[in-house]
Every structure is written in structure tokens, then in C-alpha cells.
C-alpha positions in Angstrom: -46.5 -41.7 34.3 -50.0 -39.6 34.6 -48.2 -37.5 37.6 -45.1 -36.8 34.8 -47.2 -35.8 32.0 -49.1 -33.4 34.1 -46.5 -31.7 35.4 -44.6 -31.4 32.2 -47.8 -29.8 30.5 -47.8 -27.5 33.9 -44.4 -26.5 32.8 -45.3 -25.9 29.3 -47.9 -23.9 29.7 -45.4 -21.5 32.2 -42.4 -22.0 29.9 -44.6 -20.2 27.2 -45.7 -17.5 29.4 -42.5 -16.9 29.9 -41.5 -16.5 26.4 -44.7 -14.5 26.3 -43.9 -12.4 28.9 -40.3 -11.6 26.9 -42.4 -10.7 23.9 -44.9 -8.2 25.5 -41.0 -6.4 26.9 -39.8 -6.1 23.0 -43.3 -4.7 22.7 -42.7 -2.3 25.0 -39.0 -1.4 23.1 -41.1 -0.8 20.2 -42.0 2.8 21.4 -38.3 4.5 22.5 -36.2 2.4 19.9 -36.1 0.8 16.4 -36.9 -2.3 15.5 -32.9 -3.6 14.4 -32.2 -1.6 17.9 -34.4 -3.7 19.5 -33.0 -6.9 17.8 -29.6 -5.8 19.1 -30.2 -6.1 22.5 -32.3 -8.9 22.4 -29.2 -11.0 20.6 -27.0 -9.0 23.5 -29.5 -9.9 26.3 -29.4 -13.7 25.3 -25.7 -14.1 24.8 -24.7 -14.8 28.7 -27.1 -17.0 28.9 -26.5 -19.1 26.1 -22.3 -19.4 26.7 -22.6 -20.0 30.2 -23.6 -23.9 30.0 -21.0 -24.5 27.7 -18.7 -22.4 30.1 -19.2 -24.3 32.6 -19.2 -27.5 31.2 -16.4 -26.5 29.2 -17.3 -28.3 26.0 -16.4 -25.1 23.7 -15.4 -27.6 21.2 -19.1 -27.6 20.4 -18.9 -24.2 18.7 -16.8 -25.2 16.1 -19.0 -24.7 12.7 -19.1 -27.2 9.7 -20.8 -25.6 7.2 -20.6 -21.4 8.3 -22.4 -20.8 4.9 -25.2 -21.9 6.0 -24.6 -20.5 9.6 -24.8 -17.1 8.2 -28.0 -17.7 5.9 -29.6 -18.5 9.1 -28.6 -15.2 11.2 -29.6 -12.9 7.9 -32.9 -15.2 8.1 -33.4 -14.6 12.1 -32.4 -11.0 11.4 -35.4 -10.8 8.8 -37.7 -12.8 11.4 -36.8 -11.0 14.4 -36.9 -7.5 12.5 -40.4 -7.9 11.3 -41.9 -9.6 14.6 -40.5 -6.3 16.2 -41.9 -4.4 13.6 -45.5 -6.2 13.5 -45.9 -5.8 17.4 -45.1 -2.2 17.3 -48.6 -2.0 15.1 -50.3 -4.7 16.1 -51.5 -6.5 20.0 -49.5 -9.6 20.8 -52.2 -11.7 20.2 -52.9 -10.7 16.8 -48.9 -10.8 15.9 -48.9 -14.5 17.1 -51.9 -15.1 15.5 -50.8 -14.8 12.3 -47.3 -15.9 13.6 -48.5 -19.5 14.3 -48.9 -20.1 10.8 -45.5 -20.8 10.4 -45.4 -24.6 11.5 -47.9 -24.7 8.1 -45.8 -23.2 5.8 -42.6 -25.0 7.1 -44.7 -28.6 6.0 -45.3 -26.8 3.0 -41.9 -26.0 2.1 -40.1 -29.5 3.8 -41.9 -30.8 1.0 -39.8 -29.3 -2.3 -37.0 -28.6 0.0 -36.4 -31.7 2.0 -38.1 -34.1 -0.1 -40.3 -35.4 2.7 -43.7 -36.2 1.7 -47.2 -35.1 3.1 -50.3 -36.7 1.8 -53.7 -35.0 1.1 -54.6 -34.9 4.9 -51.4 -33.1 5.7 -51.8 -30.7 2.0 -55.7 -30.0 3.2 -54.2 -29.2 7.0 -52.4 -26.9 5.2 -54.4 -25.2 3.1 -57.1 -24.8 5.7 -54.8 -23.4 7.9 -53.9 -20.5 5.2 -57.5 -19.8 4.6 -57.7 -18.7 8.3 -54.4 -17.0 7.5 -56.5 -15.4 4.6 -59.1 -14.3 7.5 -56.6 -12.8 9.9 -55.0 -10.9 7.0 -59.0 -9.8 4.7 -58.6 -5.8 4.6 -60.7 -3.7 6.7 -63.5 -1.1 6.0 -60.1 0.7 4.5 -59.7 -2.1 1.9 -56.1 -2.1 3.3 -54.0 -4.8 4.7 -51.9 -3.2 7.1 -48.3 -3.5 7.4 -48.1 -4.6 10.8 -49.7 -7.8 9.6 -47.7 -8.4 6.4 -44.8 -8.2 8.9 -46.2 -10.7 10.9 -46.6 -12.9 7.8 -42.9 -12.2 6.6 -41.5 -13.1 9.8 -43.5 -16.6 9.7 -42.2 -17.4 6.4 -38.6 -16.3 7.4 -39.2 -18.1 10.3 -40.2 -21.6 8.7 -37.0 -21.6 6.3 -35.0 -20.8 9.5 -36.7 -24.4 10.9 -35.8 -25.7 7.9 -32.1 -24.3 7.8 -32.0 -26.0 11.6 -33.1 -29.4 10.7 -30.5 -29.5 7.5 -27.3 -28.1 9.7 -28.0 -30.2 12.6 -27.1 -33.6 10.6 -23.3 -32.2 10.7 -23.5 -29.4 13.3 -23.6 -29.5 17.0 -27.0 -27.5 17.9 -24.7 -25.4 20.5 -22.8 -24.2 17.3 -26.2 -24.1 15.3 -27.9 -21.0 17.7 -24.4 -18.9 19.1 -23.5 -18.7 15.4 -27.1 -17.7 14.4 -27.9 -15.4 17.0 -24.0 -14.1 17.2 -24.2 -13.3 13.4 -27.8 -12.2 13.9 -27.0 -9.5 16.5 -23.6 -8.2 14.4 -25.6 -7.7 11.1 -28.2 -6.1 13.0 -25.7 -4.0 14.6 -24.7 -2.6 11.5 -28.2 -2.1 10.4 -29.1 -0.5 13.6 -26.0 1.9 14.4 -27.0 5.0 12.0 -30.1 5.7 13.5 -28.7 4.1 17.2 -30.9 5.8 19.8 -29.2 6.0 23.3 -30.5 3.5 25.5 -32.2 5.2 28.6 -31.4 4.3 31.9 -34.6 2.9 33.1 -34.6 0.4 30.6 -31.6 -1.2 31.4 -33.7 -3.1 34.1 -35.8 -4.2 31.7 -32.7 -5.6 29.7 -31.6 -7.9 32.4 -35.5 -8.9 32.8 -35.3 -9.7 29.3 -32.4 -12.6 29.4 -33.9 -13.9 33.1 -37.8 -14.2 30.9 -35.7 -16.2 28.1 -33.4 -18.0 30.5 -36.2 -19.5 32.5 -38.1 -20.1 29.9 -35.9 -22.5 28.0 -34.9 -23.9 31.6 -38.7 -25.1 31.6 -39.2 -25.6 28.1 -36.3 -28.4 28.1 -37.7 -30.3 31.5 -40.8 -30.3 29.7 -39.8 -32.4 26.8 -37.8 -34.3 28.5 -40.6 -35.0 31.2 -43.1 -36.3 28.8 -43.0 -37.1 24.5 -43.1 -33.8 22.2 -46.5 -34.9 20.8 -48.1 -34.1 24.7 -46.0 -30.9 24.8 -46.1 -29.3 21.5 -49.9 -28.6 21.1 -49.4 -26.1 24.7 -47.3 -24.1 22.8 -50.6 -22.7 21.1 -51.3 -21.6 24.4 -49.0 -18.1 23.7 -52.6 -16.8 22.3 -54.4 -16.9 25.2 -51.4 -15.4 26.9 -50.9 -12.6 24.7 -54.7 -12.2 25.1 -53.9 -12.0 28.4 -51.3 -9.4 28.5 -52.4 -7.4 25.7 -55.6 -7.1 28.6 -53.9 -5.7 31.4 -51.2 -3.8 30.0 -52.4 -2.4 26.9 -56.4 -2.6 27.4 -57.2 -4.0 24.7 -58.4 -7.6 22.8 -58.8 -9.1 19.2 -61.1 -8.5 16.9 -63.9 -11.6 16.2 -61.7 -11.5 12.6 -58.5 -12.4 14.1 -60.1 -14.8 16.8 -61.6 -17.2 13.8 -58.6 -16.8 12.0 -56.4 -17.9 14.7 -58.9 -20.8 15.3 -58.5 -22.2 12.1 -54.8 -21.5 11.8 -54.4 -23.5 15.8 -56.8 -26.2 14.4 -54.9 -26.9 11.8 -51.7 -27.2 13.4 -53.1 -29.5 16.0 -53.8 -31.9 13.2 -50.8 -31.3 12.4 -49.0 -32.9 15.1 -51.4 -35.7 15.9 -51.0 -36.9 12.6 -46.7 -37.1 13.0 -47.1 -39.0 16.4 -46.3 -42.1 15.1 -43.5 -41.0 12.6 -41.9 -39.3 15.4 -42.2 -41.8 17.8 -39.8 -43.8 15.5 -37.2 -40.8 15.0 -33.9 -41.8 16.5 -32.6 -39.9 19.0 -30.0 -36.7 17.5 -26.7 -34.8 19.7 -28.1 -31.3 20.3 -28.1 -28.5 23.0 -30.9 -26.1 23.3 -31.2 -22.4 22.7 -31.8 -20.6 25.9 -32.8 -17.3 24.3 -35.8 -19.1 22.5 -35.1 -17.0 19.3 -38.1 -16.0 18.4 -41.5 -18.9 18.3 -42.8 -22.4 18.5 -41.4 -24.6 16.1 -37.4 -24.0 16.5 -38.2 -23.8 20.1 -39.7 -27.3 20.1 -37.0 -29.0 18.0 -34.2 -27.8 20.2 -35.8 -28.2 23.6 -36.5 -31.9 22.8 -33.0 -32.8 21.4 -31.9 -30.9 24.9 -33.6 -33.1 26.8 -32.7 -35.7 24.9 -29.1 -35.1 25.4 -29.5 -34.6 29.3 -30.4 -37.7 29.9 -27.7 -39.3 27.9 -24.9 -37.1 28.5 -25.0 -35.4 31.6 -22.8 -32.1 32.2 
């Protein structure tokens, strides 16, 4: 059991450096193309990777949608989340971006609240609210007295990215999880498409390598991501995925030269603190959760929380329904 638990954290911890590592390559996009570009060919990177389990399984009959409304909401939602964490690691390092990014498992407790009608007593409400006071830190204006756009992007795309959970957790009582992330990241990559094509810049030829580097990062990284839920229970799991920090510390190091300020360092303290209460509080309630039919995105769309939900109800499947 010990053995199990370590190696699933082990592949945690990897499984987020490779979504890290997809991240710092959009990074990178940022300078020869615009950000709806860029969220084009991350939809068109991820597609093959995503159809070819249920190609080869040949359970299409998962795709079918039951509620498309709602499909749609949530690919002009991932097109608004995608879309401004382009934009905000364009201006910002990857560490400040997920920073403030990793607020977003705060605000979706917030909103499950009005929206979902689940309840969160005054530990959970004072998790929250310290967590947006280090929010408050990250985001406190400089010797400008400006807030800069590059983090009110970041902010957007964490609010977008919490309804998005929510959307998820709502169309997964009727919809199989297969048809929940082709539709969203299908509809996702058409409306950016025709957001992107009047200022399309042509996509030079050395970065058609990084393309295909791009959907490998994503691919393996769901691969791991789903053998480490199903190796050991979310709430030993879900806390490593704070770990995309340190790793964009990391990278933003050796590639880009350069580190966080103290600001954003306390700030993301707080905000990571507050989330890991977070979690330890719901082990019990989740312990109880039965088990749901699902399939699991393999182009990690974007950051923690959807990519927990789906990775779990993955491995969940897997072992009760094997291909």
C-alpha cells in the first residue's frame, strides 16, 4: 500500500511537470503568434490524442451530447480561460501566472455554493477568504500604482476556469465525460478559429516541431495523471498538483532567467495554504462519493481542478470497464 502511494505521488509530481512543461511551450507561442492563434493549435494539437482511445476502443457512441447548450457554454468558457492564460504568460513568468491561477479551486467552493447548492461552513468560507487575501497580495499595484494586465488575465482565466469546473460537475450527471471535453475543446478550437483567422499569422516552419511536442507533453501527462489517481485516493494526489509552482519556478529559471518577486511568493503561499485546507477538510465527504462513468481529457485543458475531476473518474472507469 506504502510502495503504491509513493509511486503514484512520483507520478504526480512528473504528470504536472509535464503539463508544466506544455505551458512554458505556449509561453514560448506568445512571442511569434496571438493569443486565440495560439489557442488554435493547442485545441488542434490535442484533438488526435483525445479521439484515438475512443478510436480504438470504438465506443464513439460516447460522443453523443445531451444537453449541447451547455456544451457550448463550456467551449466559449475554455475559450475565455485559455485566451487569457495565453495572454497573462505573454506578460507575466509561469510562476507568477499559476500563482494567481491556483486560486481558482477557491473561487469554484465559493461559487458551488449559490450555484450548486452545496454547503461550506465557516472553516471552508475563512479558507476562502484567506486564500483571496493572498490573491489580494499577488495582485497589490506596484511603485506604478498599477495592476497590470497580465495579472487581471490571470485572474479572469481562474474565474472562467472555476465556472468551467462547475459546468463539468453539472453535465457529467447526464453526459459521458468523453462527450463533455471533444465537444468543449472541439467547440473551443472552432470559436477560436474565427476569432483568430483575421489577424492569422503563418505558422513558421520550425515551430511545427514544437506542435507535435505539444500533444506528446499533454498526452503523457494525462497518461500519468490517470495512473496516479487510480494508484492511490485523490485526497494523496491532489495537494502535488500545487507542485506546478515550483515547476514554473523552475523553468521560468533556466529558460527565461528569471524568478518571483517576494510579493507573489507570499501570495502564492497563502493562496496554496488555503487550498490544502481545502482538500483535507473534503477527505471524508469524498471518501463517501460513489463512483461516476467518465473518461479523462488527455489534453489537460488548461489547470488543476478539471484535471483532477477527470483523471479520477478515468481511473475509476479503468478499473471497472476495461477497453
Amino acid at each position: 500500500m506504502r510502495e503504491g502511494r509513493l509511486r503514484a505521488i512520483g507520478t504526480m509530481i512528473a504528470a504536472v511537470a509535464a503539463f508544466s512543461g506544455m505551458d512554458a511551450l505556449l509561453k514560448v507561442f506568445t512571442a511569434r503568434y496571438p493569443p486565440m492563434q495560439i489557442a488554435v493549435l493547442r485545441g488542434a494539437a490535442s484533438m488526435p490524442f483525445m479521439l484515438a482511445p475512443i478510436a480504438f476502443s470504438g465506443r464513439w457512441h460516447l460522443l453523443v451530447p445531451r444537453r449541447f447548450p451547455m456544451h457550448l457554454l463550456r467551449g466559449v468558457l475554455q475559450v475565455l480561460v485559455l485566451g487569457c492564460f495565453i495572454y497573462s504568460v505573454r506578460s507575466l513568468s509561469l510562476a507568477s501566472a499559476y500563482a494567481l491561477f491556483l486560486s481558482a479551486p477557491l473561487i469554484m467552493t465559493a461559487l458551488s455554493v449559490p450555484i450548486l447548492k452545496e454547503r461550506t461552513d465557516a472553516g471552508g468560507w475563512l479558507a476562502i477568504l484567506v486564500g483571496l487575501a493572498g490573491v489580494l497580495v499577488m495582485l497589490r499595484p506596484a511603485a506604478t500604482g498599477l495592476i497590470s494586465l497580465g495579472t487581471v488575465a490571470a485572474l479572469v482565466a481562474a474565474t472562467g476556469y472555476a465556472f468551467n469546473g462547475i459546468a463539468v460537475r453539472v453535465l457529467t450527471r447526464t453526459d459521458s465525460t468523453a462527450s463533455v471535453v471533444v465537444w468543449t475543446v472541439g467547440l473551443m478550437t472552432l470559436i477560436s478559429l474565427a476569432i483568430a483567422l483575421p489577424h492569422w499569422v503563418p505558422i513558421e516552419q520550425r515551430d511545427y516541431r514544437l506542435l507535435v511536442l505539444l500533444g506528446v507533453l499533454a498526452a503523457i501527462g494525462s497518461y500519468l495523471l490517470t495512473e496516479a489517481f487510480r494508484s492511490a485516493p485523490a485526497a494523496v494526489v491532489s495537494p502535488l498538483e500545487y507542485s506546478a509552482l515550483l515547476w514554473g519556478m523552475l523553468i521560468d529559471y533556466l529558460v527565461w532567467h528569471v524568478l518571483p518577486s517576494a510579493r507573489v511568493l507570499t501570495g502564492g503561499a497563502i493562496v496554496i495554504a488555503s487550498g490544502l485546507y481545502l482538500v483535507w477538510r473534503e477527505r471524508p465527504r469524498r471518501s463517501r462519493l460513489p463512483p461516476q462513468e467518465s473518461w479523462q481529457e488527455p489534453s489537460g485543458q488548461g489547470k488543476m481542478l478539471r484535471r483532477s475531476l477527470e483523471a479520477a473518474e478515468i481511473a475509476r472507469q479503468q478499473e471497472e470497464d476495461p477497453p
